[in-house]
GUFI-497670 format. One record per residue (C-alpha): residue number from 1; x, y, z. Coordinates in Angstrom, 1 decimal. Each point is the difference from the previous one (the first is absolute). Layout:
<atoms>
<resi: NUM; px: X; py: Y; pz: Z>
...
</atoms>
This chain:
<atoms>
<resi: 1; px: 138.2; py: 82.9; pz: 111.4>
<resi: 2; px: -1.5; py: 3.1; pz: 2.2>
<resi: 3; px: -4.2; py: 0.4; pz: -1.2>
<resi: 4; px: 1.4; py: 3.7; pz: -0.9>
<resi: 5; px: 2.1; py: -1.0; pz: -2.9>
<resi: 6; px: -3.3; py: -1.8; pz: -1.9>
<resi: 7; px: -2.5; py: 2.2; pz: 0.2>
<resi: 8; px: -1.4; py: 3.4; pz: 2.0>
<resi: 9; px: -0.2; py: -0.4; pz: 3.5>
<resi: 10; px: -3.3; py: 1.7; pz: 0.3>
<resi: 11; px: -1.5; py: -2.1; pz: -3.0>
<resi: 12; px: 1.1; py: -3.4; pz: 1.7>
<resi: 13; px: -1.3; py: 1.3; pz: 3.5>
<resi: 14; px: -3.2; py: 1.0; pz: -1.3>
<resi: 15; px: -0.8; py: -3.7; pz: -2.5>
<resi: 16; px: 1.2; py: -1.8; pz: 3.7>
<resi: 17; px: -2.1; py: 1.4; pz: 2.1>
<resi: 18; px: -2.7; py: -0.7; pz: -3.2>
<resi: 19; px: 0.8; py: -3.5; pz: 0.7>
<resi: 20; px: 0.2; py: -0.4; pz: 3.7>
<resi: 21; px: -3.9; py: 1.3; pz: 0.7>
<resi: 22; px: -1.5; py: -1.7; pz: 2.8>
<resi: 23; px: -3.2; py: 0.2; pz: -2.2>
<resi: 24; px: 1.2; py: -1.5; pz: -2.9>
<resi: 25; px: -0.6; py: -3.7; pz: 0.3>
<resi: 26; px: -3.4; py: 0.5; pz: 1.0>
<resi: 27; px: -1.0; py: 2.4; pz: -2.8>
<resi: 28; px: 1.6; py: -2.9; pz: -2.1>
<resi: 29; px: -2.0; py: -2.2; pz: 1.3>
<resi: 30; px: -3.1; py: 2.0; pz: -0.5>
<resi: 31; px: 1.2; py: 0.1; pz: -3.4>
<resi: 32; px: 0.1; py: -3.6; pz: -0.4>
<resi: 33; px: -3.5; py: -0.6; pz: 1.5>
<resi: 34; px: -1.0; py: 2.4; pz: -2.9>
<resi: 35; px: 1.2; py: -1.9; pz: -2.7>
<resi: 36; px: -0.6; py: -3.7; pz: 1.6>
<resi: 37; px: -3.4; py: 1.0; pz: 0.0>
<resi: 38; px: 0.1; py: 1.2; pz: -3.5>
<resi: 39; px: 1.2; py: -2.7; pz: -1.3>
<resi: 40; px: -2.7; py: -2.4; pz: 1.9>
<resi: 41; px: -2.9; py: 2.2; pz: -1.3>
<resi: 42; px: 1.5; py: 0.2; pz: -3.6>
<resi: 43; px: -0.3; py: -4.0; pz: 0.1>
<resi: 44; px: -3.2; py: -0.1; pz: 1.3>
<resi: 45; px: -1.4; py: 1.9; pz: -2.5>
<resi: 46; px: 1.4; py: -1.2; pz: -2.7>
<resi: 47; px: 2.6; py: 2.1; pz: -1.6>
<resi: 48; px: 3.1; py: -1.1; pz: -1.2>
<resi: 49; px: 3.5; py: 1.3; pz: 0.8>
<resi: 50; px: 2.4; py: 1.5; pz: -2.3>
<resi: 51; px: 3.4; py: 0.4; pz: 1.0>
<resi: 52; px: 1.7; py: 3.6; pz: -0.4>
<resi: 53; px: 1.7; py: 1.5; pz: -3.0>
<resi: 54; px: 2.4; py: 2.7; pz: 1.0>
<resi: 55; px: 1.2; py: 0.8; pz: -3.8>
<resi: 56; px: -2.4; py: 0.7; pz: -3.3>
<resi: 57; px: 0.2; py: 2.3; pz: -3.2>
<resi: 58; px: -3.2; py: 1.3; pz: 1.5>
<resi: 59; px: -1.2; py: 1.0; pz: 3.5>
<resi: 60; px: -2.3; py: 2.7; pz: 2.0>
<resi: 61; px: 0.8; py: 3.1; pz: -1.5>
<resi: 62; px: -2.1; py: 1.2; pz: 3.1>
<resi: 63; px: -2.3; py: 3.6; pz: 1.0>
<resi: 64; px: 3.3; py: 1.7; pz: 1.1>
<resi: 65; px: 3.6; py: 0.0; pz: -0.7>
<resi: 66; px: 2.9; py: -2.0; pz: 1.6>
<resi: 67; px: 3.5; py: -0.2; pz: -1.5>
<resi: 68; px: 0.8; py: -2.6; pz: -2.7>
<resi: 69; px: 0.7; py: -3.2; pz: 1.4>
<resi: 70; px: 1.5; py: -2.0; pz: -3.2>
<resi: 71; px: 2.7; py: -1.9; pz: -1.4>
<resi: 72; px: 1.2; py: -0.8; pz: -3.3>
<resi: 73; px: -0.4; py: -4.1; pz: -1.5>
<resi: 74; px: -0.3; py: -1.9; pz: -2.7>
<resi: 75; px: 0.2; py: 2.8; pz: -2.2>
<resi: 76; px: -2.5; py: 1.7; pz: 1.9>
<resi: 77; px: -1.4; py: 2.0; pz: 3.3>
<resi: 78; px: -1.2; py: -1.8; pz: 3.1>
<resi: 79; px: -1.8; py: 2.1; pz: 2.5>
<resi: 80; px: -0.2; py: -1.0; pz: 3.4>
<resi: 81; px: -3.2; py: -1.1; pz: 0.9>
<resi: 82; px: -2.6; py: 3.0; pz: 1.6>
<resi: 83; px: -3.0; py: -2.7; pz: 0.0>
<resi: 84; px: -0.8; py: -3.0; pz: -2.1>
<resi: 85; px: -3.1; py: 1.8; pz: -0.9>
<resi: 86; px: -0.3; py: -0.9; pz: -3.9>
<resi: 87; px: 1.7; py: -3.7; pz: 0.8>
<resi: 88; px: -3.0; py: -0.7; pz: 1.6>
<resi: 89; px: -2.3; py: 1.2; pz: -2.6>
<resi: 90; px: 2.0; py: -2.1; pz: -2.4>
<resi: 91; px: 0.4; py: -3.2; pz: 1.8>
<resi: 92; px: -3.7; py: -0.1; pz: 0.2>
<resi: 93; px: 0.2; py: -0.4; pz: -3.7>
<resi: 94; px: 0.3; py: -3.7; pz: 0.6>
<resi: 95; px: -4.0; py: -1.5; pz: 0.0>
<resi: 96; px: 1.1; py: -2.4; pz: 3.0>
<resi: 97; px: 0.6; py: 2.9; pz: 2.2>
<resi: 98; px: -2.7; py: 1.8; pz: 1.6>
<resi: 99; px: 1.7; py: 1.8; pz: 2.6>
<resi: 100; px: 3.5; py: 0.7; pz: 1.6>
<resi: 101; px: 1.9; py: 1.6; pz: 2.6>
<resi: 102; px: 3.8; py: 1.3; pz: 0.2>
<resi: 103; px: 1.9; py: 1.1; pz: 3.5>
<resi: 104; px: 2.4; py: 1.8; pz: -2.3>
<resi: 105; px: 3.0; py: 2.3; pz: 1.2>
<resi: 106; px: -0.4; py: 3.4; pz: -1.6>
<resi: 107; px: 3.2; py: 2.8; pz: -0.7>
<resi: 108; px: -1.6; py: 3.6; pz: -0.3>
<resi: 109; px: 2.8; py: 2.0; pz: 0.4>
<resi: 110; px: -2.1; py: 3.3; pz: 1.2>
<resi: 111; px: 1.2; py: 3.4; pz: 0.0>
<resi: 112; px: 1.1; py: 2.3; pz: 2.9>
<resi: 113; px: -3.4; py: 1.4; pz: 0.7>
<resi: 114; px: -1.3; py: -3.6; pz: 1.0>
<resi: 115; px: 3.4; py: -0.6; pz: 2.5>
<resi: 116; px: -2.8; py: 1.3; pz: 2.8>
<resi: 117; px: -3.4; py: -1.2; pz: -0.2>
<resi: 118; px: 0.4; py: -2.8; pz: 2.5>
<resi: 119; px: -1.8; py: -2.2; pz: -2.8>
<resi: 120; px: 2.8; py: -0.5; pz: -3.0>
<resi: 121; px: 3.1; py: -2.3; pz: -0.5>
<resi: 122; px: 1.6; py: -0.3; pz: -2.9>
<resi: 123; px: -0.3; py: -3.5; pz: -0.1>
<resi: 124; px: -3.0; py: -2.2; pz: 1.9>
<resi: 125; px: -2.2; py: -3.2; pz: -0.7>
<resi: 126; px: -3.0; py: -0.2; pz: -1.3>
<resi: 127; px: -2.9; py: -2.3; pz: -0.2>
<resi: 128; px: -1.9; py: -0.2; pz: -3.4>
<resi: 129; px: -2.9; py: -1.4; pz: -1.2>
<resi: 130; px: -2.2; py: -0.1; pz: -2.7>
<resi: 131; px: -3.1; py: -1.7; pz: -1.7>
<resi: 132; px: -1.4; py: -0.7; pz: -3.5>
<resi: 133; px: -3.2; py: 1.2; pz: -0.4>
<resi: 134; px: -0.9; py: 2.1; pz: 3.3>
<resi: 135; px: -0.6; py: 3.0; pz: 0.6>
<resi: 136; px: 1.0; py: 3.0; pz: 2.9>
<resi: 137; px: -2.8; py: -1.3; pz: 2.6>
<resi: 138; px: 1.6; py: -3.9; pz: -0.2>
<resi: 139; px: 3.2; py: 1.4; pz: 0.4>
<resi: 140; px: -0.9; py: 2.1; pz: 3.1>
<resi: 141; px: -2.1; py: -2.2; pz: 1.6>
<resi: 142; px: 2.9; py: -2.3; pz: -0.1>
<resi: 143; px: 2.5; py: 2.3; pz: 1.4>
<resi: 144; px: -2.2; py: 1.0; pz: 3.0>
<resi: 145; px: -0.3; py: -3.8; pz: 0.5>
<resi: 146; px: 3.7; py: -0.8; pz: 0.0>
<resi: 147; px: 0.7; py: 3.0; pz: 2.4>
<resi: 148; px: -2.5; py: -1.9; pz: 2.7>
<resi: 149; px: 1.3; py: -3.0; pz: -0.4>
<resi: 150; px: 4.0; py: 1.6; pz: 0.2>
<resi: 151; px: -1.0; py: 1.8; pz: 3.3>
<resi: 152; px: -1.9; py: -3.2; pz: 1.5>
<resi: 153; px: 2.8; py: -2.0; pz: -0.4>
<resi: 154; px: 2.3; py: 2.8; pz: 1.5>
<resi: 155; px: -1.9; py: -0.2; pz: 2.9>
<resi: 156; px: -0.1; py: -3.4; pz: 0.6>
<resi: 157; px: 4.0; py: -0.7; pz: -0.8>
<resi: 158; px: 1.3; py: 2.6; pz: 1.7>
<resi: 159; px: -2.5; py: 2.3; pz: 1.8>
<resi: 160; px: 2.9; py: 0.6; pz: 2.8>
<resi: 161; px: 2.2; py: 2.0; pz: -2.8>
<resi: 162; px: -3.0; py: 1.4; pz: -1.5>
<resi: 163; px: -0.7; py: 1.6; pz: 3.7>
<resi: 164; px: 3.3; py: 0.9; pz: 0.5>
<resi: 165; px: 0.3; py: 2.0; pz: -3.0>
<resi: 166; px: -3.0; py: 1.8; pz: -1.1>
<resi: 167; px: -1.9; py: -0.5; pz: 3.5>
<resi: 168; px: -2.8; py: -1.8; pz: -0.9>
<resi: 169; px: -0.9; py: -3.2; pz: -2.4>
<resi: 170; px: -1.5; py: 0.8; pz: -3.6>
<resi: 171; px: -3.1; py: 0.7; pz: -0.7>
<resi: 172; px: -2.6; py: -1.9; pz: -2.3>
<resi: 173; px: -1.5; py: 2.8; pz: -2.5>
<resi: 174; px: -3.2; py: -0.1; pz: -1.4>
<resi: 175; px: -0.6; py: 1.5; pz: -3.7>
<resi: 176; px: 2.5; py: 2.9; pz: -0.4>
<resi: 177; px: -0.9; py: 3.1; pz: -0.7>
<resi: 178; px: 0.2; py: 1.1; pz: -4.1>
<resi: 179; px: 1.0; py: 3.7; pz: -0.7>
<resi: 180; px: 0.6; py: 1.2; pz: -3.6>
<resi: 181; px: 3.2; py: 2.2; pz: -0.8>
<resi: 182; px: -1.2; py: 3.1; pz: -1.3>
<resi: 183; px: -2.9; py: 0.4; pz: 2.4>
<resi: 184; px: 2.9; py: -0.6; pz: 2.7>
<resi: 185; px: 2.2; py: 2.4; pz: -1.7>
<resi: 186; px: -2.5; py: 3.0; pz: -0.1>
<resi: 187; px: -0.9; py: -0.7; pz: 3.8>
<resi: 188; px: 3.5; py: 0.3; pz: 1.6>
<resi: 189; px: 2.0; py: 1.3; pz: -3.0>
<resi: 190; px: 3.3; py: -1.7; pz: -1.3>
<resi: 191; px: 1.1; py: -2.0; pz: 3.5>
<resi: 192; px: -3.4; py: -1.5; pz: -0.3>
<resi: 193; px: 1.5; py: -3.7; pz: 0.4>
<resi: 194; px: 2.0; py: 0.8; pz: 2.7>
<resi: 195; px: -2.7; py: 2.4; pz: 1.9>
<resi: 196; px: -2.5; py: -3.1; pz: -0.3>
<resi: 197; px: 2.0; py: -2.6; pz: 1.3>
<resi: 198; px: 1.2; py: 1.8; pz: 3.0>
<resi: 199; px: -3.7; py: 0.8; pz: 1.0>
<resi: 200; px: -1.2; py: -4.0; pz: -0.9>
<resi: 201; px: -0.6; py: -3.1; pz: 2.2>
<resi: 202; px: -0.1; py: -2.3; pz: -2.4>
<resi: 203; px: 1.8; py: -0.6; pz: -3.3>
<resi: 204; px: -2.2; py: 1.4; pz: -3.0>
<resi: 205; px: 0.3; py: -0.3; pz: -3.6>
<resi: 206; px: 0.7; py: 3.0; pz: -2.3>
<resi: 207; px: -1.4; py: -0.7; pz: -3.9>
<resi: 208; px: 0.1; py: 2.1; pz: -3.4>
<resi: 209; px: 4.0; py: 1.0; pz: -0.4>
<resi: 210; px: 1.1; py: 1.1; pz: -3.1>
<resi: 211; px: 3.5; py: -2.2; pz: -0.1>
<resi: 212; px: 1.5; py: -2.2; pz: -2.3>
<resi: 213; px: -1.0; py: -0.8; pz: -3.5>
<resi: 214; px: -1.1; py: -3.7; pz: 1.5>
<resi: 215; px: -2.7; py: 0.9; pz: 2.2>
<resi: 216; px: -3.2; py: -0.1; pz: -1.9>
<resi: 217; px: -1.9; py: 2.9; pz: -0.8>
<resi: 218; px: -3.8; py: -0.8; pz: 0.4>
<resi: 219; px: -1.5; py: -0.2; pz: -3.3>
<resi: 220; px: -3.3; py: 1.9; pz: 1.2>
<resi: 221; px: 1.2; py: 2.6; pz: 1.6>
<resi: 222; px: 3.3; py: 1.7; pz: -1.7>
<resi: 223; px: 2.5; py: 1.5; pz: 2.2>
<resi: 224; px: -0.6; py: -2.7; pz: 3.1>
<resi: 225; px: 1.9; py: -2.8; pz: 0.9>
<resi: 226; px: -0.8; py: -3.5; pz: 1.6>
<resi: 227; px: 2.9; py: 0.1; pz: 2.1>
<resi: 228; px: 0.2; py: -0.2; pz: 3.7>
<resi: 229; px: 3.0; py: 0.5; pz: 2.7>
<resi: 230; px: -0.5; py: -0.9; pz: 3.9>
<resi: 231; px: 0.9; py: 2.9; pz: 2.3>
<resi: 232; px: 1.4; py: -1.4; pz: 3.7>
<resi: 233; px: -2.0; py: 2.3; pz: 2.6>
<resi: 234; px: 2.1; py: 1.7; pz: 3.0>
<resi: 235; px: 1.7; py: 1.9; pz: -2.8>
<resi: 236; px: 2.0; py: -3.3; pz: -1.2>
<resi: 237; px: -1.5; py: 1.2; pz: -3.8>
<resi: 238; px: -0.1; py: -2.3; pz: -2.8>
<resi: 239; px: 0.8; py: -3.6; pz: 0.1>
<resi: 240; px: -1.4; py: -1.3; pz: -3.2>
<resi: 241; px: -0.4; py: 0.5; pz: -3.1>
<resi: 242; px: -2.1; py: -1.3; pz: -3.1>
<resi: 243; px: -2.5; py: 0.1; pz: -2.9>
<resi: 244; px: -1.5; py: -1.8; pz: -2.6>
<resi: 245; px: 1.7; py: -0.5; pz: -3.3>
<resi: 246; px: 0.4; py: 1.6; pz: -3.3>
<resi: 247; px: 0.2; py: -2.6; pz: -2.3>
<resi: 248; px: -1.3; py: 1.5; pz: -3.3>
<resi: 249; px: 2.8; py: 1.0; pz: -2.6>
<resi: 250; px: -1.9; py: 3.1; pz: -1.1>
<resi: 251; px: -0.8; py: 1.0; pz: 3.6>
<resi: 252; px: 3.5; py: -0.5; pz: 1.2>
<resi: 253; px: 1.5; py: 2.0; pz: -2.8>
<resi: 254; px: -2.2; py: 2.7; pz: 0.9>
<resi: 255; px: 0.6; py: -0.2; pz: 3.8>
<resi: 256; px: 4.3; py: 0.1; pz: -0.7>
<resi: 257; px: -0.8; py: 3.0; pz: -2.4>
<resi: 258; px: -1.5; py: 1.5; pz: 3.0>
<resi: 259; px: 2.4; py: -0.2; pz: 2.4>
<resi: 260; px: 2.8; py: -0.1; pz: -2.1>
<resi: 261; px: 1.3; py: -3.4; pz: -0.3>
<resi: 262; px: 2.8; py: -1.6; pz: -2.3>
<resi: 263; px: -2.0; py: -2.6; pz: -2.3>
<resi: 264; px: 3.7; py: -1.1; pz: -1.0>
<resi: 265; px: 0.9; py: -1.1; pz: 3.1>
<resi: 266; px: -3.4; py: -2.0; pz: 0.6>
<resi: 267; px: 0.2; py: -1.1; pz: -3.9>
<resi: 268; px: -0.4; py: -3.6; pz: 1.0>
<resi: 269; px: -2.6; py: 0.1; pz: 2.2>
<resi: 270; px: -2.3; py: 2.0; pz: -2.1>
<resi: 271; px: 0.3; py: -1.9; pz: -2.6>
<resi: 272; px: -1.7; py: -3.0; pz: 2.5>
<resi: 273; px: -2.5; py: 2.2; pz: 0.5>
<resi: 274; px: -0.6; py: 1.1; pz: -3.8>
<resi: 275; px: 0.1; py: -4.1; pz: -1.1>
<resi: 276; px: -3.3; py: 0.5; pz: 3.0>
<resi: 277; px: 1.9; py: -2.6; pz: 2.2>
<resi: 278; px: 0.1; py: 2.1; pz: 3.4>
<resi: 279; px: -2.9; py: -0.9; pz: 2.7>
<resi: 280; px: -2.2; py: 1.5; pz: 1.4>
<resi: 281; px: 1.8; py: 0.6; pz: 3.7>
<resi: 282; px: 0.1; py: 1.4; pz: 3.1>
<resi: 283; px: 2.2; py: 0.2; pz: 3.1>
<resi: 284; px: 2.3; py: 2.1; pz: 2.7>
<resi: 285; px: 2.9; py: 0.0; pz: 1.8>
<resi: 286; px: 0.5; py: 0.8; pz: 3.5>
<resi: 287; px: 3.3; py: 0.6; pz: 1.9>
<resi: 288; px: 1.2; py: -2.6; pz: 2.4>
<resi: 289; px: 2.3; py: 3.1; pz: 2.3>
<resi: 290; px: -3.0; py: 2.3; pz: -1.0>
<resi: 291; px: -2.4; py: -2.2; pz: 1.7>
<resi: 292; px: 2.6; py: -1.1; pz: 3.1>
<resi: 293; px: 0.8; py: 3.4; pz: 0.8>
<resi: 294; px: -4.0; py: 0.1; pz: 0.6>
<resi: 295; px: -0.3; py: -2.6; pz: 2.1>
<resi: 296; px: 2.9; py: 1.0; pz: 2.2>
<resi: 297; px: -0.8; py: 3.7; pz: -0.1>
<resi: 298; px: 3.3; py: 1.1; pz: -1.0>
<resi: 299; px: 1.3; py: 3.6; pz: -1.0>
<resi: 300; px: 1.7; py: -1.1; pz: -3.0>
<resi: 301; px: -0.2; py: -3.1; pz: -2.1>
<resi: 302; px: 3.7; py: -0.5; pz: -0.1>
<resi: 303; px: -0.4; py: -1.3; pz: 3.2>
<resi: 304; px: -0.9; py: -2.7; pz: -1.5>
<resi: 305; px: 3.0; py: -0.5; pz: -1.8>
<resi: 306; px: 3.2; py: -2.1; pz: 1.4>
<resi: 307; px: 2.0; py: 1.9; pz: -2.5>
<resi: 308; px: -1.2; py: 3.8; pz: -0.6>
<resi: 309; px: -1.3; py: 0.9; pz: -3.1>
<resi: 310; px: -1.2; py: 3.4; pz: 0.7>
<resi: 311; px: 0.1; py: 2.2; pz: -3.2>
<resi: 312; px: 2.6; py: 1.7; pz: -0.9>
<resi: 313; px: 2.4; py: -1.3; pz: 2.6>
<resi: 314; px: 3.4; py: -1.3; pz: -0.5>
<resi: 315; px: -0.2; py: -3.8; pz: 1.2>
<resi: 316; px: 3.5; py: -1.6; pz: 1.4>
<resi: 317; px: -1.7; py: -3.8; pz: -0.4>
</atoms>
């Protein structure tokens, strides 16, 4: 049977030549440094692994909109996993854990307007974690220290590949740079993320976002939020993202009245929280392409991908 008769030429042409990069097994690799070395550094400190769930009643209703990824069970609709963020919150129910990590697939299906930003697939891993009983600084501190220790082992596994692709071996960074939104914002006007990254040297956290109903508002000071993201400098933008907890029923009410959240859909969990069982947590996420498509200083993070999953693009395999 001719090629022609199962599919578009020009589709089958272009996912081939997708596959065949010269480049591809080494950015693989690179991408398998990253997460050896997670994993290594996860078990040194302590945390425990949870394995992935890619179906729950409840997930990430997320700061943006995507098209529903669901399916119909048990009497019931599944959504597709966008991030494990409230699993995580909710396994640290049990008084034997203390802290956890996840390198969980994730299935944002993102609208046409994201197809070109070089930084979105519609589906990508990502590494969680989370702690009872810290705070933002902990959690920052910690991912600063896990980058370090990523990029030293980079460069002593495979510093030829690291040279070949981005020119150079990876830096050690000192204490990054914190920058707060709205002061960002009214500096270089809308594109402020974007803007700052391309100008950095160094990878720099932005704090106070107004997201989801899940990142805590600080109690002092109305209005701000103890949430941070990490921005990748040479205009690579964000590569993280994170906060500290709601975990108050009366709080969280008033947080999904704000931004408009179903308390239906999230019935269950809040009434954990109102029976006061949720932790005190915090925690992030980064993404695994997000942060390979750093290292290897790529245009486009699907270049990361063996199989494209570039927004908004029909997909042969």
């Amino acid at each position: 049977m001719e090629l022609q008769t199962l599919t578009e030429p020009t589709a089958l042409e272009a996912t081939m030549k997708h596959l065949s990069r010269t480049s591809l097994p080494k950015v693989l690799q690179v991408q398998q440094g990253i997460i050896r070395a997670t994993h290594d550094f996860m078990f040194k400190k302590g945390l425990t692994q949870l394995m992935p769930l890619m179906l729950s009643p409840i997930t990430d209703p997320l700061n943006h909109g995507v098209v529903d990824a669901s399916i119909g069970y048990a009497d019931q609709r599944w959504s597709l996993t966008k991030s494990m963020i409230f699993h995580k919150q909710l396994a640290l129910v049990n008084p034997e854990l203390e802290s956890l990590y996840i390198v969980s697939p994730n299935v944002r299906l993102e609208f046409s307007d994201r197809a070109d930003t070089g930084r979105h697939l519609f589906e990508f891993t990502q590494v969680d974690f989370e702690f009872r009983g810290k705070d933002r600084f902990f959690v920052m501190e910690f991912m600063e220290e896990l980058v370090n220790y990523i990029f030293a082992r980079l460069n002593k596994e495979i510093p030829e590949i690291l040279i070949e692709l981005r020119g150079e071996l990876m830096p050690q960074y000192e204490k990054w740079p914190v920058l707060r939104t709205e002061k960002l914002e009214a500096a270089l006007g809308s594109d402020y993320e974007k803007l700052k990254s391309e100008e950095a040297t160094e990878p720099f956290w932005l704090i106070n976002h107004k997201r989801e109903f899940y990142d805590k508002e600080d109690p002092s000071r109305r209005g701000t939020y103890l949430n941070y993201d990490v921005i990748w400098p040479e205009g690579f933008g964000e590569g993280l993202s994170g906060a500290e907890r709601e975990h108050e029923h009366k709080q969280i009410l008033k947080r999904m009245d704000e931004v408009g959240t179903s308390t239906d859909t999230f019935r269950h969990y809040l009434e954990v929280a109102k029976a006061g069982l949720l932790p005190k947590t915090a925690g992030a996420g980064f993404g695994v392409e997000r942060m390979t498509r750093f290292i290897c200083r790529l245009k486009d993070v699907d270049e990361v991908t063996v199989f494209s999953r570039k927004p908004c693009t029909a997909a042969i395999f």
